[in-house]
DRENTI-411866 format. One line per field, with one value per residue (C-alpha): residue number from 1; residue in three letters; chain; y, z, x. Coordinates in nm, 4 decimals. Example, Ala and Ser with C-alpha at 12.3 -4.5 7.8 and 13.67 -1.06 7.14 Angstrom:
# DRENTI-411866
paza [1_2]
zado [ALA_SER]
guke [A_A]
Y [-0.4500_-0.1060]
Z [0.7800_0.7140]
X [1.2300_1.3670]
This chain:
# DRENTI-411866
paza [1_2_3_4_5_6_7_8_9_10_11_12_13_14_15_16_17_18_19_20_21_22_23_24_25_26_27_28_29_30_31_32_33_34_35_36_37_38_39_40_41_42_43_44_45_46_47_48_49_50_51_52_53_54_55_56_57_58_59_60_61_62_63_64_65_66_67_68_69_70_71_72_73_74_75_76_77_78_79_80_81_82_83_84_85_86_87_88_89_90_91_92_93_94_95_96_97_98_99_100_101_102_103_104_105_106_107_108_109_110_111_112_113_114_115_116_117_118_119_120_121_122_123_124_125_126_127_128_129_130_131_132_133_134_135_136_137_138_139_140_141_142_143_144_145_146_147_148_149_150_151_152_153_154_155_156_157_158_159_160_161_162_163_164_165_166_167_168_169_170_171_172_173_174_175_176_177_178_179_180_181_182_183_184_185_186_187_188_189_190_191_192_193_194_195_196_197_198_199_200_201_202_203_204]
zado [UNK_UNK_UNK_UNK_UNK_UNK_UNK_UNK_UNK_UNK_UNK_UNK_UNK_UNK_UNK_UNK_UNK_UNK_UNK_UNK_UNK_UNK_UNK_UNK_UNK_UNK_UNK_UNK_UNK_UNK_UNK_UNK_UNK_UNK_UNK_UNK_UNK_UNK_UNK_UNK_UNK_UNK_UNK_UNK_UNK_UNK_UNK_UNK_UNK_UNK_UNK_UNK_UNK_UNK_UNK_UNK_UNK_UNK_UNK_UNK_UNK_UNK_UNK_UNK_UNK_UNK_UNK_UNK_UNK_UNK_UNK_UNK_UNK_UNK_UNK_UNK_UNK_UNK_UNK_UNK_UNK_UNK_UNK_UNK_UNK_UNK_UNK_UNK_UNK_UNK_UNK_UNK_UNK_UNK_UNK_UNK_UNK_UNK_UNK_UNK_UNK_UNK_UNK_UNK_UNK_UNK_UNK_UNK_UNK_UNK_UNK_UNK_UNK_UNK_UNK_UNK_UNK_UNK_UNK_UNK_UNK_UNK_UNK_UNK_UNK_UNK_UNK_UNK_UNK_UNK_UNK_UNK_UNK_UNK_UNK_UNK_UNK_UNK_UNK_UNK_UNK_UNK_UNK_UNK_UNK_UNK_UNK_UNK_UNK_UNK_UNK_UNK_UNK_UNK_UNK_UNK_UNK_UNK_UNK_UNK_UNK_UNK_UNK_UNK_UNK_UNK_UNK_UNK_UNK_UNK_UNK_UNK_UNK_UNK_UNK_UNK_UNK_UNK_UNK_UNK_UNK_UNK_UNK_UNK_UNK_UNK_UNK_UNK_UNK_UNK_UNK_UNK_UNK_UNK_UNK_UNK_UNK_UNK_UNK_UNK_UNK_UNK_UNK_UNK]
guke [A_A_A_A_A_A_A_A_A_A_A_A_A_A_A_A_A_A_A_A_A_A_A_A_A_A_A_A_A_A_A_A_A_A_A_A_A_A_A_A_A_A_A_A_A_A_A_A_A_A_A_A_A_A_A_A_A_A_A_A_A_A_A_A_A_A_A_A_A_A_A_A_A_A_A_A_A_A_A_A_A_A_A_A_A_A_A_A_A_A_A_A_A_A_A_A_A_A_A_A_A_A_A_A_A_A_A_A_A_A_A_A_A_A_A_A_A_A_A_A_A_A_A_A_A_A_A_A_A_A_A_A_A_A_A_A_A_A_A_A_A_A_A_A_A_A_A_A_A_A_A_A_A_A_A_A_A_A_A_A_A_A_A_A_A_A_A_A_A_A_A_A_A_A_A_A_A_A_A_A_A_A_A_A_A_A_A_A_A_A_A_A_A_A_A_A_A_A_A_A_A_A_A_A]
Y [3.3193_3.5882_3.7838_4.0649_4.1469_4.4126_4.5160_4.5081_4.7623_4.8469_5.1113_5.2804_5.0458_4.8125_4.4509_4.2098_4.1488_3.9029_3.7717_3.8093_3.7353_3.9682_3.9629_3.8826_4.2396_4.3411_4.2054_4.4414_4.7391_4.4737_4.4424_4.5066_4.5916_4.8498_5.0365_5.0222_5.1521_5.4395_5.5090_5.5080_5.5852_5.8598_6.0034_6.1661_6.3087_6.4282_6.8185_6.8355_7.0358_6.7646_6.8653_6.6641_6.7241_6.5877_6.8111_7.1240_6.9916_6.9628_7.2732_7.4482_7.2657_7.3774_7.7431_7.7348_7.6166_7.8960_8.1600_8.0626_8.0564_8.4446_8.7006_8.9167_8.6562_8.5926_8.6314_8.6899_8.5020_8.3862_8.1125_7.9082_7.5975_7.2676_7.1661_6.8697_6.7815_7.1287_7.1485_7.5103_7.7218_7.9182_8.2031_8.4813_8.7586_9.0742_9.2709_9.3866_9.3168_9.0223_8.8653_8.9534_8.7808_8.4770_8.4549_8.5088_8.2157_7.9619_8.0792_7.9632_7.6216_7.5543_7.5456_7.3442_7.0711_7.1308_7.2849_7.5703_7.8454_7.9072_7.6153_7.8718_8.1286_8.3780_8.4614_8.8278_8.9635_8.9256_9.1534_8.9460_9.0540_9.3006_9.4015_9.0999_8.9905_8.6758_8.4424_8.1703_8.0009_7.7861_7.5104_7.4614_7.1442_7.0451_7.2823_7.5189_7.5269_7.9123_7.7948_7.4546_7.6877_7.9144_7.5849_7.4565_7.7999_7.7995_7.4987_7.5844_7.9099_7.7450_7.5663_7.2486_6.9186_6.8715_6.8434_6.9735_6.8097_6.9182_6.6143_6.6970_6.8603_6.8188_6.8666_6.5514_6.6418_6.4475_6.4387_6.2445_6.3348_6.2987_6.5830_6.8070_6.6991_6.7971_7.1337_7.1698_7.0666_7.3115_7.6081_7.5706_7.4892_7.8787_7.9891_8.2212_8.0201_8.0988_7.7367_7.5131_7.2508_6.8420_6.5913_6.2314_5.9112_6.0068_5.7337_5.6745]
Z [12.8734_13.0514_13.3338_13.5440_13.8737_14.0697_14.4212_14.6629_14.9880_15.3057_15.4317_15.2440_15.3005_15.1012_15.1781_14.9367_14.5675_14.3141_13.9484_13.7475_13.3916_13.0876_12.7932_12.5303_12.3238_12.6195_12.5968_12.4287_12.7006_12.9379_12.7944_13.0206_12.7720_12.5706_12.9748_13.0317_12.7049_12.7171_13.0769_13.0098_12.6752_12.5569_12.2223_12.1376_11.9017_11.8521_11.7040_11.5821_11.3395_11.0413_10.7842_10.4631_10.3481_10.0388_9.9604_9.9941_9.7954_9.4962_9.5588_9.5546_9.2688_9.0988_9.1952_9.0398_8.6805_8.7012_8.8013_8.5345_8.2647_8.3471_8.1018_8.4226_8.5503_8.2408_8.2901_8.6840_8.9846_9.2369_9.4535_9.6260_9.8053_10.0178_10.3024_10.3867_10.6866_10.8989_10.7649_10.6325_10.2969_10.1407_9.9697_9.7381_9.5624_9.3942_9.5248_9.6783_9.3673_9.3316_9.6831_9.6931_9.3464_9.4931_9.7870_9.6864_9.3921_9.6673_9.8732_9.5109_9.4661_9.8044_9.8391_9.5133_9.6992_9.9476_10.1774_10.4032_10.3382_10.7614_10.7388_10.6330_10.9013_10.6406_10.9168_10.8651_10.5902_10.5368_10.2741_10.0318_9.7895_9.5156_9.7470_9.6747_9.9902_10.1978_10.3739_10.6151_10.6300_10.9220_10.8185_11.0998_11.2695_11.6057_11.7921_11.9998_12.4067_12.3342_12.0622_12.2521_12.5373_12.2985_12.2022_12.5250_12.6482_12.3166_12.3939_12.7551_12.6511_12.3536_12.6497_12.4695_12.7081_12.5898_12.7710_12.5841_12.7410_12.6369_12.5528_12.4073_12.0800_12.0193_12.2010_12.2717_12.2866_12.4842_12.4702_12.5365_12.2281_11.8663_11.7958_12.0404_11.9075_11.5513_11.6390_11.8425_11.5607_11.3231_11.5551_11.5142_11.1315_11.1082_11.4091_11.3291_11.4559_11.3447_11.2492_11.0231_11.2289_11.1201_11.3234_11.4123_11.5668_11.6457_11.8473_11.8828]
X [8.1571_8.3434_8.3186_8.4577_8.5821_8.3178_8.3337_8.0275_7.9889_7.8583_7.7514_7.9955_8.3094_8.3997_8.3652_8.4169_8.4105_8.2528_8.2403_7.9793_7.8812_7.9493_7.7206_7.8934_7.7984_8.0106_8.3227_8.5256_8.4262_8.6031_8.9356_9.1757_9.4885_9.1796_9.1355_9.5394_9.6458_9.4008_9.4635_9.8464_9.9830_10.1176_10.1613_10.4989_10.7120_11.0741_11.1285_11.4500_11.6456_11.8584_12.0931_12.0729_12.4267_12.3281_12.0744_12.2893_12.5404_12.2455_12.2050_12.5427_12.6417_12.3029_12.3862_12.7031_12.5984_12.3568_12.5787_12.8300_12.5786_12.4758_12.5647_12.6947_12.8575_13.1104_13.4741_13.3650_13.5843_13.3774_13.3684_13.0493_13.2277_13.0559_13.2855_13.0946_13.3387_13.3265_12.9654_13.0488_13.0206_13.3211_13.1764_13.3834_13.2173_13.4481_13.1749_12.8638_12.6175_12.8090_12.7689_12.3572_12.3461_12.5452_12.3016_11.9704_12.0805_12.2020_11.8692_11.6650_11.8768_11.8201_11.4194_11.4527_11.5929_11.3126_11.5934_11.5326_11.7706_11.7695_12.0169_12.3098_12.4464_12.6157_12.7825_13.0477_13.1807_13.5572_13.7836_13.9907_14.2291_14.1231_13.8704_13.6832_13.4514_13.4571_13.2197_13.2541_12.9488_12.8043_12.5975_12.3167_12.2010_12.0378_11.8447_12.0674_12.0024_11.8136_11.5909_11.4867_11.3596_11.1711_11.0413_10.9122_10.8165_10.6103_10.4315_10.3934_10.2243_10.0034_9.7788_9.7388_9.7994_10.1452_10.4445_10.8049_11.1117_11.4364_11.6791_12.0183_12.0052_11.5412_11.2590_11.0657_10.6398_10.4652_10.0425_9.7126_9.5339_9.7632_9.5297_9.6873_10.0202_9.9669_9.8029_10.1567_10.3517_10.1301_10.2169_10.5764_10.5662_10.4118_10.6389_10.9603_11.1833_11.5764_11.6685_11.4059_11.2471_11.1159_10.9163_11.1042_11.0110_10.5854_10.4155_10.0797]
């Protein structure tokens, strides 16, 4: 049989202790690892912000084909290039109409590869020659020191028993309850947030 560890007193001090006998129906309210783990452990999960290179690069290549097959597009110079080193986009439109066209296509090609389009900074308009415009594009990944504190100053405010701690370029969440976790995570999934946001590493 088994038995546990209970303390006797006196007159309201303590005294002693003894062992006594545990049925064995009652054994697994008795486990010591069962009372530590749900004493101590903590749920947690990393928010962080990834670029999948290779996804863009679906999708640019996708959003050229397209563009060249368009009747308005024929006999039109434009440019839509990956720089998968810098992390950037090139972008060259011989106008306005031309540019928004070139945008809103990239925006489509990219939520086909289950991209968000927040992952471009479109960053300013440049004049090339002809009077063609030009973009320099900033590809976006990690989560910037602003948008980690609008992070943890979201959870803070939310009132759910999670702790957001700021480490490097994510926001680790930290909880009791995995329920509390995932309404956390839900709130910033609907939250407008300027870069897109995933969920790493959660431990139960």
């Amino acid at each position: 049989g088994r038995t546990r560890l209970v303390s006797q007193r006196k007159d309201g001090e303590r005294w002693g202790a003894r062992m006594i006998p545990v049925p064995p129906d009652q054994w697994q309210r008795y486990r010591p690892d069962d009372l530590f783990s749900r004493s101590y452990d903590m749920a947690t999960v990393d928010v962080v912000s990834k670029l999948d290179l290779q996804a863009v690069d679906n999708a640019i290549n996708s959003a050229n084909r397209k563009l060249s097959q368009r009747y308005d597009f024929k006999g039109v110079e434009f440019e839509i290039e990956l720089n998968k080193k810098d992390k950037s986009l090139r972008v060259v439109a011989p106008d306005e109409m031309k540019l928004k066209a070139i945008q809103e296509t990239v925006v489509g090609t990219l939520q086909d590869q289950k991209v968000s389009p927040k992952v471009i900074d479109w960053g300013d308009r440049e004049a090339a020659s002809l009077g063609a415009i030009r973009l320099k594009c900033n590809l976006i990944e990690g989560l910037e020191k602003d948008v980690a504190k609008k992070i943890t100053a979201m959870v803070k405010d939310s009132g759910l028993k999670v702790k957001a701690s700021i480490q490097g370029e994510q926001v680790r969440l930290e909880g009791k309850k995995i329920d509390d976790l995932q309404a956390v995570m839900q709130l910033l999934r609907e939250a407008d947030l300027p870069v897109p946001v995933q969920f790493d590493n959660m431990k139960r």
